[in-house]
Backbone bond lengths (Angstrom), bond angles and torsions (degrees), N, CA, C in turn:
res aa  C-N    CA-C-N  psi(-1)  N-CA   C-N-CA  omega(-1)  CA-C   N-CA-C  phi
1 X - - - 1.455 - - 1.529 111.04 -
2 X 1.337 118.45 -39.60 1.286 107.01 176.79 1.858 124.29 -100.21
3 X 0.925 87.62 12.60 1.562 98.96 153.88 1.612 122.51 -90.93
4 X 1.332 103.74 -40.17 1.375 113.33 155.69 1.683 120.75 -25.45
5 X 1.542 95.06 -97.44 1.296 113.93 153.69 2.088 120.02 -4.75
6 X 1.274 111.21 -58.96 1.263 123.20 -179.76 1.240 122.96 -73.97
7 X 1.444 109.06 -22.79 2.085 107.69 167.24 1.496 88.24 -113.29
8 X 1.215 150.10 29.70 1.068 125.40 128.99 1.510 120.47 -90.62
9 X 1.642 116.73 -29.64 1.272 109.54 162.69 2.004 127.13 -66.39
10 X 1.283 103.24 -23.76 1.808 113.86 157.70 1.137 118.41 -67.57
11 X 1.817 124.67 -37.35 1.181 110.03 -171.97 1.833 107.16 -88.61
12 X 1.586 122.29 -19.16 1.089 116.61 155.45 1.417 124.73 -57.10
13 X 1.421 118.27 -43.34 1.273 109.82 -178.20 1.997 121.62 -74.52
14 X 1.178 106.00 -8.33 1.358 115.08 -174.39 1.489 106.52 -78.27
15 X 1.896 98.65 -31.64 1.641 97.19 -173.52 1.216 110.56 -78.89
16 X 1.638 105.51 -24.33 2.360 98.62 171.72 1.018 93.79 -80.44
17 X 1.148 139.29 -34.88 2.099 105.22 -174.43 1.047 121.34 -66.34
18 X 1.853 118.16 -26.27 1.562 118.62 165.74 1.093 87.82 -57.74
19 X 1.037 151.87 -114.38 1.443 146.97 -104.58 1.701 112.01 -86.45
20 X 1.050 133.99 13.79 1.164 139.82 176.00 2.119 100.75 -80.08
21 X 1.471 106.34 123.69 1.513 100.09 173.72 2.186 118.52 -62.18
22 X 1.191 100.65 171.48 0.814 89.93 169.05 1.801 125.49 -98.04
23 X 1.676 117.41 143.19 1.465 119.89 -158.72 1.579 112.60 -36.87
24 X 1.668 92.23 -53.21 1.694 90.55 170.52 1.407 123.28 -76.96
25 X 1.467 121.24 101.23 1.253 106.59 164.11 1.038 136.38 -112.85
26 X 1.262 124.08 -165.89 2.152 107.22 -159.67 1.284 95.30 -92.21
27 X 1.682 144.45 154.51 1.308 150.93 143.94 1.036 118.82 -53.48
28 X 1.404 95.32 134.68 1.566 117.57 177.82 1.124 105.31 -79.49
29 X 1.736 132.37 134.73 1.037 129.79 163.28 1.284 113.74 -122.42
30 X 1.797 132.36 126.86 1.687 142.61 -148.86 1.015 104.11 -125.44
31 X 1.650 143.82 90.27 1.058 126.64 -166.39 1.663 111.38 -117.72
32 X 1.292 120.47 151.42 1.897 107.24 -167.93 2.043 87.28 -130.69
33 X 1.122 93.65 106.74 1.780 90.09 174.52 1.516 109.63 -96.85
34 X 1.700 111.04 121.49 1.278 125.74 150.33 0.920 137.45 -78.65
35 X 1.440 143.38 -168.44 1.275 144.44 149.30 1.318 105.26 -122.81
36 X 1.244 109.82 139.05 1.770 115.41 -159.78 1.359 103.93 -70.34
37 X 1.237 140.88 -57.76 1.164 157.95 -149.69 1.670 95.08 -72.42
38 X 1.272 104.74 -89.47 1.768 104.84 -173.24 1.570 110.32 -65.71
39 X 1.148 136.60 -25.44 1.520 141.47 -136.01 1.095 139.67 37.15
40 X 1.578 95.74 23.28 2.143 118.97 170.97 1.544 78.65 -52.51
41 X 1.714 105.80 138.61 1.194 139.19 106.16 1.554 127.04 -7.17
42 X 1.326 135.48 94.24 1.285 143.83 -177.26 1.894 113.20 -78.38
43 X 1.025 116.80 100.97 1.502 130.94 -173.88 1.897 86.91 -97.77
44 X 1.324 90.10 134.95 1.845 122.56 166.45 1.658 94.87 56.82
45 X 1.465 111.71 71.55 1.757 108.76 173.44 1.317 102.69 -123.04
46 X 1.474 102.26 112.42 1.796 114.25 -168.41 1.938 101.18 -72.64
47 X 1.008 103.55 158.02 1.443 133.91 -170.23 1.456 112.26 -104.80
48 X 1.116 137.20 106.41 1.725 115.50 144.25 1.386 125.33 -111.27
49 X 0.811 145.99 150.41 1.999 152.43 -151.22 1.139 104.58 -139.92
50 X 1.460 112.33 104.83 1.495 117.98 170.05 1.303 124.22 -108.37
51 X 1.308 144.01 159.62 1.974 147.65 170.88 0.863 114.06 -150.99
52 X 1.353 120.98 105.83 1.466 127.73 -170.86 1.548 108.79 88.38
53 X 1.368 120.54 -152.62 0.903 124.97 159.17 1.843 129.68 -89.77
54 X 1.328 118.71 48.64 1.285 136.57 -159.87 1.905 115.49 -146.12
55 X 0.998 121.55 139.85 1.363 120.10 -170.63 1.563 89.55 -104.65
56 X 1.392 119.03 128.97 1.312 131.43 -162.74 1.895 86.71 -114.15
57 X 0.889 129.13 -35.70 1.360 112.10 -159.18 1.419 95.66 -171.31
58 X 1.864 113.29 154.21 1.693 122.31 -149.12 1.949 83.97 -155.98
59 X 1.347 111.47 98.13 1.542 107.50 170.41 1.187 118.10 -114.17
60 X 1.593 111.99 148.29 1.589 115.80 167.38 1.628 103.05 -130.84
61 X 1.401 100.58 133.84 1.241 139.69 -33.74 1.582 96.31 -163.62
62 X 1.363 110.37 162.04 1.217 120.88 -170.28 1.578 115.97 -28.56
63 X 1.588 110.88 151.63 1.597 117.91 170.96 1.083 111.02 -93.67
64 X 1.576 115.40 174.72 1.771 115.94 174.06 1.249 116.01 -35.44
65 X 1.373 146.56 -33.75 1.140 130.85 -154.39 1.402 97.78 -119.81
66 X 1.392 122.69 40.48 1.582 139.30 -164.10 1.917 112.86 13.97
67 X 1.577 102.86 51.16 1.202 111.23 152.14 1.678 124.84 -80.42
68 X 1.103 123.50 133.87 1.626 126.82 149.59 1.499 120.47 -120.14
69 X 1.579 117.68 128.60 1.028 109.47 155.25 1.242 131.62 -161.82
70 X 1.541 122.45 144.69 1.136 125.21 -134.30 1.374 108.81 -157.61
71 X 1.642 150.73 159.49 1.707 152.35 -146.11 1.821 76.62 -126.75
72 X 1.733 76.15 152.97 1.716 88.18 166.51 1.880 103.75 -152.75
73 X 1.517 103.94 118.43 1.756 85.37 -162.59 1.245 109.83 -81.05
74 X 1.362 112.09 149.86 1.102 114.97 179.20 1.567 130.27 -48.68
75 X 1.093 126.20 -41.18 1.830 136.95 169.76 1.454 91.55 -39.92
76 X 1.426 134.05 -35.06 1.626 110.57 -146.59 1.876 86.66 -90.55
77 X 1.607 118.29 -12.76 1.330 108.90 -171.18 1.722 111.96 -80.65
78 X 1.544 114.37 154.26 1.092 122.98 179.08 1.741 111.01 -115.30
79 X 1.265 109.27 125.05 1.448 125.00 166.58 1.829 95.35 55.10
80 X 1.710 117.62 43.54 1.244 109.61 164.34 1.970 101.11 73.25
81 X 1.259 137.71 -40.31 1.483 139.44 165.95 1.356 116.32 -75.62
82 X 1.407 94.63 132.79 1.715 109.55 155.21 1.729 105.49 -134.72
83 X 0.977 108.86 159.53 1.455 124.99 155.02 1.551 131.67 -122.84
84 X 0.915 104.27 143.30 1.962 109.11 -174.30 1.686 132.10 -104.98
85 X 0.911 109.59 122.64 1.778 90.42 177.05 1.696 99.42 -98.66
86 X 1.157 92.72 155.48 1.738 121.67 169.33 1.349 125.57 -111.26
87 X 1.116 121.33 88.76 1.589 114.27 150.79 1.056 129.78 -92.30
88 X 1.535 114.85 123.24 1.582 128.91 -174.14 1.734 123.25 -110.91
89 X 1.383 119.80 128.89 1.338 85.87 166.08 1.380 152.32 -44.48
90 X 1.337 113.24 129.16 1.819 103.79 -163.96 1.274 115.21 74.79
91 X 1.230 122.91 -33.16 1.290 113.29 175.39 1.674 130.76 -71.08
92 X 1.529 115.47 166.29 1.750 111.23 167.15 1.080 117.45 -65.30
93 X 1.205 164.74 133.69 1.576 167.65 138.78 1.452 87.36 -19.55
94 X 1.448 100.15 132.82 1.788 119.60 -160.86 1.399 100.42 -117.63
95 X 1.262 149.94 121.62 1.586 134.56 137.30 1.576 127.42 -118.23
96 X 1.496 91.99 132.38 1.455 119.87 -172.14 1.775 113.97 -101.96
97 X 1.440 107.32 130.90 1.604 108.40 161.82 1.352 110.12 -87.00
98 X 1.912 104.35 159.51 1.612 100.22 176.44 1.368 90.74 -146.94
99 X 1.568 123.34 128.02 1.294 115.89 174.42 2.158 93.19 -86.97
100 X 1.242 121.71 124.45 1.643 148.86 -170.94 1.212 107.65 -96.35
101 X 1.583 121.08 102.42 1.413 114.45 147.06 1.542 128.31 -135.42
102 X 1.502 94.09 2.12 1.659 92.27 171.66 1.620 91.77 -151.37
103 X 1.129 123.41 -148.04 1.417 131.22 163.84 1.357 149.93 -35.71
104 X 0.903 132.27 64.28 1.960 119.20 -141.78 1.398 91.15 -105.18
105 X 1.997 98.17 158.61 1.349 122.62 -129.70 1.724 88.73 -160.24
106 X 1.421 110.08 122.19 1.900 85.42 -169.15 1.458 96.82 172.97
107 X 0.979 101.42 157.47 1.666 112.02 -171.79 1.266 128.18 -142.18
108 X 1.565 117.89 102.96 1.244 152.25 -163.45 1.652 121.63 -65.24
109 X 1.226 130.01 94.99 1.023 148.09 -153.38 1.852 107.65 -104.51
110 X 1.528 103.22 109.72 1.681 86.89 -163.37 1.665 87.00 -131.79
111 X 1.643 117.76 156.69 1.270 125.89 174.93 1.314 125.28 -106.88
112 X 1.686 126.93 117.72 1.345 112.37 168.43 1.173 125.84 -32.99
113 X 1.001 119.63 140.48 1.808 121.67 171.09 1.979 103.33 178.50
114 X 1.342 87.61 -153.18 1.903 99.05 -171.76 1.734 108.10 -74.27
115 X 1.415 104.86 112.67 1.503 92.69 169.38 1.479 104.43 -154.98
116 X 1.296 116.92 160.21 1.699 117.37 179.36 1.590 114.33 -60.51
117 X 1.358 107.50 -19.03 1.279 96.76 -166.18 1.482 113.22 -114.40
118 X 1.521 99.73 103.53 1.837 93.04 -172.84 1.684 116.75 -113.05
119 X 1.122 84.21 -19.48 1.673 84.45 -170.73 1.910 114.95 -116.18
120 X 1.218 119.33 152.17 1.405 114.89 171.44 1.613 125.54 -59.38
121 X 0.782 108.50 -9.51 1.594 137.30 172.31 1.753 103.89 -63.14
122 X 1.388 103.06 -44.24 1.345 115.81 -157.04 2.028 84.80 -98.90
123 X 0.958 156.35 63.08 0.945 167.87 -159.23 1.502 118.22 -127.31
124 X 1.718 100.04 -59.89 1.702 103.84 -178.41 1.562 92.88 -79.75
125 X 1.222 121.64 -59.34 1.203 104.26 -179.32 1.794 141.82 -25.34
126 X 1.278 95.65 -54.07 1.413 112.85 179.26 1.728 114.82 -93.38
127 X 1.274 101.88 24.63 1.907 115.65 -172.01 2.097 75.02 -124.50
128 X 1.473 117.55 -69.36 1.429 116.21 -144.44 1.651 99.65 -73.84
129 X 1.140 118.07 -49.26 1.645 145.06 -148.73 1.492 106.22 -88.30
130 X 1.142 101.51 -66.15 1.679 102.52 -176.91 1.517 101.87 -87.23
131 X 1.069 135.64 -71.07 1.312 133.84 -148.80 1.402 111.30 -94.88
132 X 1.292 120.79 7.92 1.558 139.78 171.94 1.817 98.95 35.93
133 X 1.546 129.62 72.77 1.180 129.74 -148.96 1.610 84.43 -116.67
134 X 1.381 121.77 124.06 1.624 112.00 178.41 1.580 93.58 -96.08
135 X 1.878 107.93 142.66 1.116 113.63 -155.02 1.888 82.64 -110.60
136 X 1.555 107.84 149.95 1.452 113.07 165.49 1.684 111.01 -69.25
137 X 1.060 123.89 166.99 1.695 132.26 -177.86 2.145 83.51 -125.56
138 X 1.427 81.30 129.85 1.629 98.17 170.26 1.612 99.42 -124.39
139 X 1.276 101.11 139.62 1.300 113.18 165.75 1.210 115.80 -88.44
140 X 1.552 132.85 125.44 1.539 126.43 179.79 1.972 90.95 -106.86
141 X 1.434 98.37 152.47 1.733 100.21 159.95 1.754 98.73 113.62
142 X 1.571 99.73 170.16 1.317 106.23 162.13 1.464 143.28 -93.54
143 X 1.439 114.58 151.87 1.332 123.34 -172.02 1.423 119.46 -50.93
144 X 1.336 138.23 113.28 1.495 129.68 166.87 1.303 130.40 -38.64
């Protein structure tokens, strides 16, 4: 009986250490894009993430309610900083510094004005061409 007891208390404890994350984990990054002027909500505003002199990460891109969000691991950051550019529809191409040490949470304020990218049309273009953004493949449908 009390051996029992002892691989059931090992085999409980084996199943929380699987599932425990690991200490280092990647940053969350929460981003809400406006437009300064009206405070519309920015739908499809591509992302790029830089540290150092290196582009760490290339996202597309905000949802209807101009949310993005997305992990960034820490190894790819330099000296705790990154900075980001923004392209929005209609908007100027935006860049922001962020001094990075845990999670950041923040809200992106961008201005209509002159930019290549105005229309949804212009989407693959400025995802494949300019911002060389590799897109995931989802499978929709059922299993065979």
């Amino acid at each position: 009986m009390e051996k029992i007891i002892y691989i059931v208390f090992i085999l409980f404890s084996l199943s929380v250490i699987g599932q425990t994350k690991n200490l280092k984990k990647d940053f969350k990054i929460d981003l809400l894009t406006i437009e300064k002027n009206t405070k519309d909500t920015l739908i499809g505003t591509f992302t790029e993430i830089y540290s150092g002199n290196k582009r760490i990460e290339a996202k597309c891109c905000t949802d209807f309610d101009g949310i993005d969000i997305f992990y960034i691991n820490p190894k790819d950051i330099v000296d705790n900083r990154i900075y980001m550019k923004f392209y929005g529809r209609k908007c100027k191409p935006y860049k922001k510094k962020f001094i990075i040490r845990g999670d950041l949470k923040t809200t992106i304020y961008l201005k209509y004005g002159k930019t290549e990218y105005n229309t949804k049309i212009e989407d693959f273009e400025m995802m494949f061409k300019k911002l060389n953004i590799e897109h995931d493949t989802f499978k929709c449908g059922t299993v065979d």
